[in-house]
KEDREN-484058 format. One line per field, with one value per residue (C-alpha): x, y, z. Coordinates in steps of 0.2 Angstrom, whole numbers, plus 5000, padded with zeros to 4 digits. Example, Ala and Ser with C-alpha at 12.3 -4.5 7.8 and 13.67 -1.06 7.14 Angstrom:
x <- [5062;5068]
y <- [4978;4995]
z <- [5039;5036]
//
This chain:
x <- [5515;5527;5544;5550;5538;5540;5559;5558;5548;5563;5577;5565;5565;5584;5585;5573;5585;5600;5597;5590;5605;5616;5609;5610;5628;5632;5623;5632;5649;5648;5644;5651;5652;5633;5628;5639;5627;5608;5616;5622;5603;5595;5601;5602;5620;5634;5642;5658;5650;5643;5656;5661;5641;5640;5653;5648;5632;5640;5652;5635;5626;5643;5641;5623;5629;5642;5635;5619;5628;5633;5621;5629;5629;5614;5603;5616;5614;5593;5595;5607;5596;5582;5591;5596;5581;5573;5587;5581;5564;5566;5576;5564;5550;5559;5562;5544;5538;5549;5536;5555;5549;5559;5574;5581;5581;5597;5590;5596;5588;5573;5577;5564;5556;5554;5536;5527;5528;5546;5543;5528;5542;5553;5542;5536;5553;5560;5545;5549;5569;5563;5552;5568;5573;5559;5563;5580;5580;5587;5589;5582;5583;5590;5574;5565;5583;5579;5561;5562;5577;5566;5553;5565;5570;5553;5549;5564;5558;5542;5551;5559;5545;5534;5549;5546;5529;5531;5545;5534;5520;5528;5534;5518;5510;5525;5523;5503;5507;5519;5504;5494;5504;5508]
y <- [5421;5408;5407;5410;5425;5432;5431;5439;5453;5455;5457;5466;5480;5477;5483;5498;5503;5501;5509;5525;5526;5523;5537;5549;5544;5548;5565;5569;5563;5571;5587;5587;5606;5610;5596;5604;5619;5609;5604;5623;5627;5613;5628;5616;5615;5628;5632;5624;5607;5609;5601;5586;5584;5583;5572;5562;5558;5554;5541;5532;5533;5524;5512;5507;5504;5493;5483;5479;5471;5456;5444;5443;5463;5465;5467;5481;5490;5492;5497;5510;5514;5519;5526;5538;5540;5545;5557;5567;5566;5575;5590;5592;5590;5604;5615;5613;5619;5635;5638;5636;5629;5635;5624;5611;5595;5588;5570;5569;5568;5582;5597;5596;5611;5603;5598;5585;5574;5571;5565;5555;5548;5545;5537;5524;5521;5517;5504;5496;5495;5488;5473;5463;5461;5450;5440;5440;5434;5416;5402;5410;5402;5414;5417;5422;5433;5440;5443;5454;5462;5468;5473;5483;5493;5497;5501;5515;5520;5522;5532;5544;5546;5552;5565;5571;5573;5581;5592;5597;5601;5613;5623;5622;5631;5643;5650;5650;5660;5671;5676;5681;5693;5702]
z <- [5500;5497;5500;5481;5479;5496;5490;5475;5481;5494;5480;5471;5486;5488;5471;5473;5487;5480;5464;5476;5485;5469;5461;5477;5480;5461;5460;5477;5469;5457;5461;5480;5482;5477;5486;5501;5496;5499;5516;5522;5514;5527;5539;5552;5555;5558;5544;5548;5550;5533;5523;5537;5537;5518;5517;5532;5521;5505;5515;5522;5507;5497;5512;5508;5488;5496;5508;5501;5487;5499;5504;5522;5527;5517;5533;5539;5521;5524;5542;5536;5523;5535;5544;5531;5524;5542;5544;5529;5532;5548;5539;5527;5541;5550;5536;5532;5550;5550;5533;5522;5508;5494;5498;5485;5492;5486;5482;5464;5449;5447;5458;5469;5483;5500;5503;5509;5498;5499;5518;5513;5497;5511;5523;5509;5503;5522;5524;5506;5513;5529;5522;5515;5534;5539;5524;5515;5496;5496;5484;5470;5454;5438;5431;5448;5450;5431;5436;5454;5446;5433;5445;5456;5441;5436;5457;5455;5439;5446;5460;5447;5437;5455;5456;5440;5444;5460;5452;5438;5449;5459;5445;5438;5457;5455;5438;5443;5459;5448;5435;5450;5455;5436]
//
């Protein structure tokens, strides 16, 4: 790959990242106290760690939105982001192995039972965020800029539209299961 393409692929994951965290951090903004109830849900902490927790999460997921906006803590932003994104895998992984699968992940956008999926979502999304360290976007001219900032919008739309399809799916297995048992 050559060094234009290889960094716009790298802004276009920055992108993707950003624009994951960003609407994680709003949906947890703006609704603090039921995001403070998906954490006590998570039933992995005490409850009076709950809201220092929730808060905790909200401040390092503002700090991703920040920091990945300048080129020079850029690096600090993805490893953050990983980070982050490991974090969460390993609650829902948890939750999934004590079988609680009824358990609203939280993320934002389509509310969303803890499955599978959301790891594997997770897993891919926390490669995607590491690949812009082996090669940070630079010198790009403004229509390679234009062209990877396109393509990061359509990656995160084609996130959302996966966590529509996972959202819609599982109501889908849950109004089946509920017509089995009238």
């Amino acid at each position: 790959m050559n060094g234009s393409l290889a960094d716009m692929v790298s802004l276009s994951l920055v992108v993707l990242t950003l624009l994951v965290f960003l609407g994680a951090l709003l949906h947890k903004m703006f609704d603090f106290v039921e995001f403070q109830g998906y954490v006590a849900d998570y039933r992995l902490l005490p409850e009076f760690l709950v809201k220092p927790a929730a808060l905790f999460l909200l401040v390092m997921e503002a700090g991703v939105v920040l920091l990945i906006l300048w080129a020079p803590t850029r690096p600090w932003a993805l490893v953050l982001a990983v980070s982050l994104l490991a974090l969460y895998a390993l609650a829902i992984t948890v939750n999934l192995r004590r079988g609680r699968t009824h358990v609203e992940c939280g993320c934002g956008g389509a509310p969303q039972w803890l499955s599978g999926a959301l790891v594997w979502r997770n897993l891919i999304l926390m490669v995607l965020a590491l690949i812009p360290l082996w090669h940070l976007p630079v010198g790009l001219k403004a229509s390679e800029i234009a062209t990877a900032l396109a393509a990061g919008i359509f990656l995160w739309f084609m996130v959302r539209f996966f966590e529509q399809i996972n959202a819609n799916w599982q109501q889908l297995a849950l109004t089946g299961r509920r017509r089995k048992h009238l």
